[in-house]
Steps between C-alpha positions, in 0.01 A plus 500: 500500500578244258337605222705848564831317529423192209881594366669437864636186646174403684516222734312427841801639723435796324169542488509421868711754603303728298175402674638525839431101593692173514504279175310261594230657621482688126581160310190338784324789401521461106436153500127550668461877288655342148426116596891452375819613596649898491721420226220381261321784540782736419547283175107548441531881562816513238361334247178714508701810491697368230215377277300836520806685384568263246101574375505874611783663414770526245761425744824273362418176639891528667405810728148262595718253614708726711205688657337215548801360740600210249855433474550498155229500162561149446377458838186699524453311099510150717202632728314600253526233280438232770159747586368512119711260319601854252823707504465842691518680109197222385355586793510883432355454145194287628344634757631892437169710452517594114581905489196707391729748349399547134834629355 
């Protein structure tokens, strides 16, 4: 569910009404699956999505934010650099497979 809904407002309410169960039996429940709370895991699960679209696709880095549920681009450029210590576009350019087109 939350990797299907990365660009929505995703908090535990949410995702607890979506599950069916009271919060703190999901928060209880992500601190023994995840070993830290809902909310960091969401973060983790962002910043993945955001990092393989930064390497995968041509996508402007504006729209990644947005899918991705960050608020702004300066925003998801925080996460990012406080993961790698590099810019989302820096990012991009290192670790971006080099095309094996031949034009």
């Amino acid at each position: 569910y939350i990797r299907n809904h990365l660009y929505a407002k995703l908090d535990i309410a949410s995702l607890a009404r979506h599950a069916g169960c009271p919060k703190y039996k999901l928060q209880a429940s992500a601190m023994r699956a995840f070993g830290h709370p809902f909310a960091d895991e969401i973060r983790k699960i962002r910043l993945a999505a955001a990092k393989e679209l930064l390497t995968e696709t041509d996508t402007p880095i504006t729209e990644i934010a947005e899918s991705c549920g960050y608020t702004s681009m300066s925003h998801l450029a925080m996460r990012i650099r406080e993961d790698t210590g590099l810019t989302p576009l820096a990012f991009r350019r290192r670790y971006r497979p080099l095309s094996t087109d031949s034009r």
